[in-house]
Phi, psi and omega in degrees: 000330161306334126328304185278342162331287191298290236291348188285304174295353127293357159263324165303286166327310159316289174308319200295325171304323160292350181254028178262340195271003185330123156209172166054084116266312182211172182222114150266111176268123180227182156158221183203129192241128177240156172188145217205109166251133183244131185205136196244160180201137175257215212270345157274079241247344161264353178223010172257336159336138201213104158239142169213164187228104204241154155184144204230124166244103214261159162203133198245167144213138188234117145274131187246113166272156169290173162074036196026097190202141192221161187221132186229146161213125196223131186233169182213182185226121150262125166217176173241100178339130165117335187286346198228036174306166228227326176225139188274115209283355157263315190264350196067003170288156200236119220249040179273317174332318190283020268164081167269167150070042209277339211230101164256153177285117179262317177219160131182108170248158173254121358110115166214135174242164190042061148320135178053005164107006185236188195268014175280141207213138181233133178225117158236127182121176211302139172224165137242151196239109171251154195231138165077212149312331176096046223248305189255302199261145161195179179235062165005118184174022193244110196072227164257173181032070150312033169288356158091190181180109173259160177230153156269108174260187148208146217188105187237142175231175161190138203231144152234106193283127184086359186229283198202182183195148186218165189209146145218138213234159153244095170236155186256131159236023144219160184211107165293317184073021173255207185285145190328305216262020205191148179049046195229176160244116203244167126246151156232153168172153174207144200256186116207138172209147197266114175270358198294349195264141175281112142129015194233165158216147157264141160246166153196144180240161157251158164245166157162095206266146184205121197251078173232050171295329176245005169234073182311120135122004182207057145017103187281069195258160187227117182253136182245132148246127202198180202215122178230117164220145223218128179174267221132108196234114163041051192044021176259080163295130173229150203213098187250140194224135158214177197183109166282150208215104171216148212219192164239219148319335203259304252274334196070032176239120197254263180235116165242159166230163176198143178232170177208086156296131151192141196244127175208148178262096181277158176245119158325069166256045189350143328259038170255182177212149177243097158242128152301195179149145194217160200215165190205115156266161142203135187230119191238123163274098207291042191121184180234155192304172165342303209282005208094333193290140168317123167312143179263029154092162173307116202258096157316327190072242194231059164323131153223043189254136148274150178202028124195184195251036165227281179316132192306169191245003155241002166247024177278113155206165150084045170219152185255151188208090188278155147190163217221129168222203163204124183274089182261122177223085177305339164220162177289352176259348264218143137197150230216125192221109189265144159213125177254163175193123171242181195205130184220122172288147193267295188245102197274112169317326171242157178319287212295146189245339152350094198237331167188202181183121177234157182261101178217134181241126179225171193221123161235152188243104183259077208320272150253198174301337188230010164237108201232156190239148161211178203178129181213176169192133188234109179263135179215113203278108218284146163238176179281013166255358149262118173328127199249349183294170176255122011257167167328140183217130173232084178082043175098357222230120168270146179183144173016060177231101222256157157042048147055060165273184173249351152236168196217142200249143182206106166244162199201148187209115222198146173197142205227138170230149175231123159254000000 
């Protein structure tokens, strides 16, 4: 990785130079305001209760140069109603001091595409980067505590339109400010995907996350390989993912697998619509490290699939996970969504491998094109193969379970405008 290291940063110093004479064309301003009320409950709805109010305000400006060449800037906000009151609610003193990180650069990179007349494409500077489905890589943005996820990257491709487009990325997520090539936190990846088929993509991919922040000069790495493909066939949408995982000593990852399937059929019922549809996870642990030791289960990465609303949607691992729903849209502003899901522990803490069967119905509303309402409610029936103690525990992986309840309650009323 060090080779692609440099040379990626010799494509950078190169590319930039050819984009410097661009110029000028247009200018956009867009963004977004989200807001969420979330409120969760166990089975004593007076001492178990979780209420919150979330909101994320995004605001962009995009400049478009001649010779395809964009200039992006994106700043956000993420808060919890109440964090940032302005004033101390007794004294009148004005508490805004206490009130950090309220304004981030979320993206600004610069962007040139068909560079020199062929089809090489350069992306540099804070981005987000979703791969596939977002299966592995995605930009959190799913459900609750929306905080978006960006990378400071560099992210060199190449398109072929109709045939096929391959991308290879560098991003930095920790920075020692020790040497370029040593104490640090890294991704790497390359992407590729096959366009030739209509309506379908192949992908196949590396992953190779290298952690040697705490270990200077001996490196924590954990390598993914995997395969996807994903479209629509004879009205048959599908989205198939599997992925091998393997690691070294400090990571505890010996050979892990993980998959992701899901299949649905719309039925045309102008102007309403119907699909069903059924889905299969698994984070499968294949063995134990070097040392013996429990493998530490299948490393989700930077996830942005949810498969429940109470276990975080990047620590649910080292479990199968069938489920079955339907997607009803009675108007065309209108869509409606049932979903079961049950989760069976791969290695269970307890005999019963049973860990829970949860419930969710969720609905949007779209006012207009760029205002839209939703509203959900999700139930989850605790089984013993979940640790029943505070907090919920599935193999080590924690999430929402106040007093060990056995069931579990989560309603939520959001509402999103994008300009």
């Amino acid at each position: 990785m060090r080779i692609v290291k440099v040379m990626m940063i010799t494509a950078l110093i190169a590319a930039m130079g050819t984009v410097a004479y661009a110029e000028l064309q247009s200018v956009q301003v867009g963004g977004q305001i989200r807001i969420r009320g979330n409120y969760y409950v166990g089975d004593d709805t007076k001492r178990n209760d979780i209420s919150f109010v979330e909101q994320r305000t995004r605001l962009n400006v995009k400049a478009d140069f001649t010779d395809d060449v964009t200039a992006f800037i994106e700043l956000d906000s993420y808060d919890i109603w109440g964090e940032d009151f302005r004033s101390n609610y007794v004294t009148g003193v004005d508490a805004r001091a206490a009130s950090v990180d309220d304004v981030e650069i979320y993206q600004a990179y610069v962007e040139a595409k068909n560079m020199w007349g062929t089809g090489l494409e350069l992306k540099v500077g804070r981005q987000e980067i979703a791969l596939g489905s977002q299966w592995l890589v995605g930009v959190n943005d799913k459900s609750q505590l929306f905080r978006g996820l960006s990378f400071d990257a560099i992210k060199i491709g190449y398109v072929m339109e109709d045939y096929f487009r391959a991308h290879v990325f560098w991003a930095k997520l920790a920075e020692s400010f020790g040497d370029i090539l040593h104490s640090d936190i890294d991704l790497y990846g390359v992407y590729a995907t096959l366009t030739m088929i209509e309506n379908v993509e192949i992908d196949a991919y590396y992953l190779y996350l290298r952690n040697d922040l705490n270990y200077p000069g001996k490196a924590d790495n954990v390598h993914t390989i995997g395969v996807r493909a994903g479209g629509e066939v004879i009205g048959i949408d599908f989205e198939a993912e599997a992925a091998f995982q393997f690691g070294d000593d400090k990571s505890r990852l010996s050979t892990n697998f993980g998959s992701n399937v899901e299949v649905g059929y719309t039925v045309d019922l102008d102007p309403m619509s119907l699909r069903p549809f059924a889905g299969f996870a698994c984070f499968i642990d294949c063995g134990k490290d070097f040392f013996g030791r429990p493998d530490a289960g299948f490393n989700r990465l930077f996830s942005n699939w949810e498969y429940s609303e109470f276990i975080d949607h990047t620590t649910l691992s080292n479990a199968y996970i069938p489920r079955l729903g339907v997607d009803f849209s009675p108007h065309e502003s209108i869509d409606l969504r049932l979903v079961g899901t049950y989760i069976r522990a791969e290695q269970p803490l307890r005999r019963d491998k049973t860990a829970a069967w949860e419930m969710g119905i969720h609905g949007e509303y779209r006012y207009t094109e760029d205002l839209a309402f939703r509203a959900g409610f999700a139930k989850m029936w605790v089984q013993d193969g979940i640790q029943r103690g505070y907090p919920l525990v599935l193999n080590g992986q924690a999430a929402f379970n106040p007093r060990g309840s056995e069931h579990l309650y989560y309603s939520y009323l959001e509402t999103e405008i994008k300009f």
